[in-house]
Chimera marker file (.cmm) of the C-alpha trace (Angstrom):
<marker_set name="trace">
<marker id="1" x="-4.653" y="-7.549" z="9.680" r="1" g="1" b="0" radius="0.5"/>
<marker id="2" x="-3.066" y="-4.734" z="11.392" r="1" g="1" b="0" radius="0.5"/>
<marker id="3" x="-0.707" y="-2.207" z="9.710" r="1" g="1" b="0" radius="0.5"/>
<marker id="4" x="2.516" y="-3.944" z="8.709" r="1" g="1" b="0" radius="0.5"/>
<marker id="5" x="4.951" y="-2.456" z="11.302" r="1" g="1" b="0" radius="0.5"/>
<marker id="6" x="7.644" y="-4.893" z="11.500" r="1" g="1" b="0" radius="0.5"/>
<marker id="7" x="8.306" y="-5.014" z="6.939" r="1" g="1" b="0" radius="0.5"/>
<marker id="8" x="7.810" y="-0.419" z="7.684" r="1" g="1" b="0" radius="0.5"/>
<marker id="9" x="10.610" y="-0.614" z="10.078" r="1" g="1" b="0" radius="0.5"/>
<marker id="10" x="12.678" y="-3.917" z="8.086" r="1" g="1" b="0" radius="0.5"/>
<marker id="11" x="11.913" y="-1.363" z="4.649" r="1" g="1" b="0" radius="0.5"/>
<marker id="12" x="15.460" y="-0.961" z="3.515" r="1" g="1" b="0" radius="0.5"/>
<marker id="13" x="14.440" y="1.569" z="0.350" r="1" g="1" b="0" radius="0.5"/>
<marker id="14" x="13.157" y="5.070" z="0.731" r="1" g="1" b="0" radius="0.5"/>
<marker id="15" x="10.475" y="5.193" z="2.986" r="1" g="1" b="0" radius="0.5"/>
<marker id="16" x="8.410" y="8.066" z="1.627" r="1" g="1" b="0" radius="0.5"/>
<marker id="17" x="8.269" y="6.141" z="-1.857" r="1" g="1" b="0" radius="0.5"/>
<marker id="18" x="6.086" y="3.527" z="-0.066" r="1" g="1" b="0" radius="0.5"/>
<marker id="19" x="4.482" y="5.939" z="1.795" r="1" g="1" b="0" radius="0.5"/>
<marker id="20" x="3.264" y="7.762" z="-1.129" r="1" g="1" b="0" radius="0.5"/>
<marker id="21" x="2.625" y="4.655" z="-2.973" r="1" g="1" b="0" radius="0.5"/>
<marker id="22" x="0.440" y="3.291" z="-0.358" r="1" g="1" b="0" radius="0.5"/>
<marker id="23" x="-1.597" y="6.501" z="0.478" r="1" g="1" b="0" radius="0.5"/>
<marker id="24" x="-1.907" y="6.539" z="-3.453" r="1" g="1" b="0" radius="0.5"/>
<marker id="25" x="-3.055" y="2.605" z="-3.985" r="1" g="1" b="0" radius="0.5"/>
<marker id="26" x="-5.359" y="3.375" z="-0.883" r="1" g="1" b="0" radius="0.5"/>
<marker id="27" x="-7.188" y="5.699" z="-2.932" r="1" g="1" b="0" radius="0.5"/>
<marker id="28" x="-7.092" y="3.543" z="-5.536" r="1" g="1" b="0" radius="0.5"/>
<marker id="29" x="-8.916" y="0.869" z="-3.840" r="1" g="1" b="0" radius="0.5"/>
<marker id="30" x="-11.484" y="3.087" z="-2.192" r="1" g="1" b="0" radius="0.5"/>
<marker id="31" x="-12.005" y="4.582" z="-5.298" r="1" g="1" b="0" radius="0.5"/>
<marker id="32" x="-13.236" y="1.026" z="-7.037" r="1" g="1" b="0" radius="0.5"/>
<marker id="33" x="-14.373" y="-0.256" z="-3.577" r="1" g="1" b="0" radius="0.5"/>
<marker id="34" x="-11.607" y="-3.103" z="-3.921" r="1" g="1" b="0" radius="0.5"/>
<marker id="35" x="-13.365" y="-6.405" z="-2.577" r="1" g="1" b="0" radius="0.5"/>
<marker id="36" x="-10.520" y="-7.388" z="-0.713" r="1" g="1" b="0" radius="0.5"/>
<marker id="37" x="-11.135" y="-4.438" z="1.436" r="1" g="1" b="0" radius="0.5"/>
<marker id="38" x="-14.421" y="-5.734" z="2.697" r="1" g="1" b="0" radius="0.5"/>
<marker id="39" x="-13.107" y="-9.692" z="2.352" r="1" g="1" b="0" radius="0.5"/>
<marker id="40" x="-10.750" y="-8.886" z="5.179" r="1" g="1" b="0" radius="0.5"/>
<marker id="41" x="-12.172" y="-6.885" z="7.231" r="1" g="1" b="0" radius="0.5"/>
<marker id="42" x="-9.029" y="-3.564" z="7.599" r="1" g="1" b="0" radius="0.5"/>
<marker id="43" x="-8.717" y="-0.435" z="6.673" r="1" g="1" b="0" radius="0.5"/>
<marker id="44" x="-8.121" y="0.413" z="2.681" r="1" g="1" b="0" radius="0.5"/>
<marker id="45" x="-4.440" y="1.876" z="4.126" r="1" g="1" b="0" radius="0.5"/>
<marker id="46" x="-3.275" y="-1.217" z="5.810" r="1" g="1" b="0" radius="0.5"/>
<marker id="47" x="-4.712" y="-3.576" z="2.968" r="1" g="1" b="0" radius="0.5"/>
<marker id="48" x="-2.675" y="-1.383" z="0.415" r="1" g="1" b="0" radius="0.5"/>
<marker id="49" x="0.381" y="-1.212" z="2.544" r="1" g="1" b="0" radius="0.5"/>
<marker id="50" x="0.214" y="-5.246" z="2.310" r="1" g="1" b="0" radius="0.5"/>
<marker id="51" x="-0.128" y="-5.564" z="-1.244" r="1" g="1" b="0" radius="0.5"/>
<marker id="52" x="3.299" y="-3.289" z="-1.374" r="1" g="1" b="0" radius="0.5"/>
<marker id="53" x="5.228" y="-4.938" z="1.042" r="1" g="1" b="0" radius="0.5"/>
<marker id="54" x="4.190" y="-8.438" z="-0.346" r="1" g="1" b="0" radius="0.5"/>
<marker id="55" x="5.081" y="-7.292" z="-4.139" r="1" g="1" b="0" radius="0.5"/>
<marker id="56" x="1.102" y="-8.045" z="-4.773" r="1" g="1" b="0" radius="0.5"/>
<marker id="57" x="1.318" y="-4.394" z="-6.520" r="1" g="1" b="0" radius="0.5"/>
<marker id="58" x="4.273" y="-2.642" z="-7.551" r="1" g="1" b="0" radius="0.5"/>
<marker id="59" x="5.126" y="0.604" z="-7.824" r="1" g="1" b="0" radius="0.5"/>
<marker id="60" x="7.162" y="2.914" z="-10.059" r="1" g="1" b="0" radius="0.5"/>
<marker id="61" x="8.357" y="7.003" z="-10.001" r="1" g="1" b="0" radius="0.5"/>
<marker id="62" x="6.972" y="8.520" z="-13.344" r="1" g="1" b="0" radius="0.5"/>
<marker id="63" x="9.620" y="10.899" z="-13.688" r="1" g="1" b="0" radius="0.5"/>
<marker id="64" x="8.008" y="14.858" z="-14.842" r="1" g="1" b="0" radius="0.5"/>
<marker id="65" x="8.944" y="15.969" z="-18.243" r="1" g="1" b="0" radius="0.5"/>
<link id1="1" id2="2" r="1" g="1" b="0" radius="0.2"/>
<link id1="2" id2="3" r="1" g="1" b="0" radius="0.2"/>
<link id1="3" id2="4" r="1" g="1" b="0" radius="0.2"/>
<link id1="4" id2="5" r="1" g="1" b="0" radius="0.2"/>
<link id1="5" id2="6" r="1" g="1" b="0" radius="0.2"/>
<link id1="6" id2="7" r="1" g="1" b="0" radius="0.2"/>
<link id1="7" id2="8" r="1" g="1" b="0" radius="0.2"/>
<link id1="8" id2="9" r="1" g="1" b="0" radius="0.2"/>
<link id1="9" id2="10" r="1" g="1" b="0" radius="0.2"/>
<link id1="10" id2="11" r="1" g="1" b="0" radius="0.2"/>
<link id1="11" id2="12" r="1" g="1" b="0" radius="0.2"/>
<link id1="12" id2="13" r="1" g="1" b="0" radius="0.2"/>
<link id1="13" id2="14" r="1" g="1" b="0" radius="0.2"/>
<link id1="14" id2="15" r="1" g="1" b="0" radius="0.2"/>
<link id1="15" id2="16" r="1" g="1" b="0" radius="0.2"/>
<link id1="16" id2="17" r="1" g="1" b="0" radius="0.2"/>
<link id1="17" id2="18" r="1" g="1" b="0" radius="0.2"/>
<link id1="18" id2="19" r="1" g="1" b="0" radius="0.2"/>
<link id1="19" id2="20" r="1" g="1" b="0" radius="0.2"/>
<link id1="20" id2="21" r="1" g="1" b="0" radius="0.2"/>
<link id1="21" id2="22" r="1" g="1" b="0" radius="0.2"/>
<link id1="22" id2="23" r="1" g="1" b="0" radius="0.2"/>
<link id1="23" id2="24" r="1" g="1" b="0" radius="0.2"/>
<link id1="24" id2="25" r="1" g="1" b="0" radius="0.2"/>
<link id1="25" id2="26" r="1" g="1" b="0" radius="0.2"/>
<link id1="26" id2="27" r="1" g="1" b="0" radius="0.2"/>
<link id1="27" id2="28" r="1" g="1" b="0" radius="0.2"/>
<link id1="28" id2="29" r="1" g="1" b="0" radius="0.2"/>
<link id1="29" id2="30" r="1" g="1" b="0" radius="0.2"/>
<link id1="30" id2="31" r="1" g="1" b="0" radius="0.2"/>
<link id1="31" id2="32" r="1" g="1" b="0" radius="0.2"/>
<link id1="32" id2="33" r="1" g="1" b="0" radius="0.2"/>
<link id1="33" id2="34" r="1" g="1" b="0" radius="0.2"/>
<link id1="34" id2="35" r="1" g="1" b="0" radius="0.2"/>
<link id1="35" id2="36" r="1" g="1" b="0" radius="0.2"/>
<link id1="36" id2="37" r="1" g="1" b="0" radius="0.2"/>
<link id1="37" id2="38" r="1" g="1" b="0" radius="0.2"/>
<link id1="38" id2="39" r="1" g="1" b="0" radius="0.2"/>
<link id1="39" id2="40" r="1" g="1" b="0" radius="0.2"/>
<link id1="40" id2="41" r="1" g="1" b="0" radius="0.2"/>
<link id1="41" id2="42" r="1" g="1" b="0" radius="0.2"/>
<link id1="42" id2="43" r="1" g="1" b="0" radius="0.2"/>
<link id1="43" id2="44" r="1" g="1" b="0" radius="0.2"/>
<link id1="44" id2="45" r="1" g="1" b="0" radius="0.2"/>
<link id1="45" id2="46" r="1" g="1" b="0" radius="0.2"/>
<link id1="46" id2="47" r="1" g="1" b="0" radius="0.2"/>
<link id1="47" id2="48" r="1" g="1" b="0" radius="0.2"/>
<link id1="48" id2="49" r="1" g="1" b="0" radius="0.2"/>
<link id1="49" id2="50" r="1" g="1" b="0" radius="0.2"/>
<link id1="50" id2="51" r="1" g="1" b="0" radius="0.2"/>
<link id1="51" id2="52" r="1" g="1" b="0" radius="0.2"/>
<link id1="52" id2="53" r="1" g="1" b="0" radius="0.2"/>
<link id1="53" id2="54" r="1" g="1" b="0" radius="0.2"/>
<link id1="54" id2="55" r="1" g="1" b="0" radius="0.2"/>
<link id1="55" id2="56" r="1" g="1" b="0" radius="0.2"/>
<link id1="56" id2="57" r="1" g="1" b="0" radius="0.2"/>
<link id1="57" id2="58" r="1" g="1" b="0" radius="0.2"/>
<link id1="58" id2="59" r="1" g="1" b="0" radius="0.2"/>
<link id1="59" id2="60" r="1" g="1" b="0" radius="0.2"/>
<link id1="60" id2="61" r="1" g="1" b="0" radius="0.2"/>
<link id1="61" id2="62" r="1" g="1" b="0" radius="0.2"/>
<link id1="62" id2="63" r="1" g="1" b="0" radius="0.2"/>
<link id1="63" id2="64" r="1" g="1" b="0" radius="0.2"/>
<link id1="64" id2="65" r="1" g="1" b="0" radius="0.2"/>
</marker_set>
């Protein structure tokens, strides 16, 4: 799998949430070595980019107290 272009550019919600959220489960994943990583053969940013876009894993703003 390739980056998911076409859901980016059909994203209709703020597209730095995602961003961050993505570049955040990436690390995630990396972090545990995720098995789906190596199961599919991509990089950990386009596998956690996937999981977003597909509601796999969701996301939420922790708002700073």
């Amino acid at each position: 799998m390739i980056f998911p272009l076409e859901q980016l550019v059909e994203f209709k919600d703020n597209i730095y949430e995602i961003t961050v959220a993505a570049s955040h489960r990436a690390y995630q994943m990396a972090k545990i070595n995720d098995p789906e990583i190596a199961a599919n053969y991509d990089k950990v940013v386009c596998v956690a980019a996937k999981q977003l876009f597909t509601k796999k894993v969701n996301y939420r703003i922790e708002e700073k107290k």
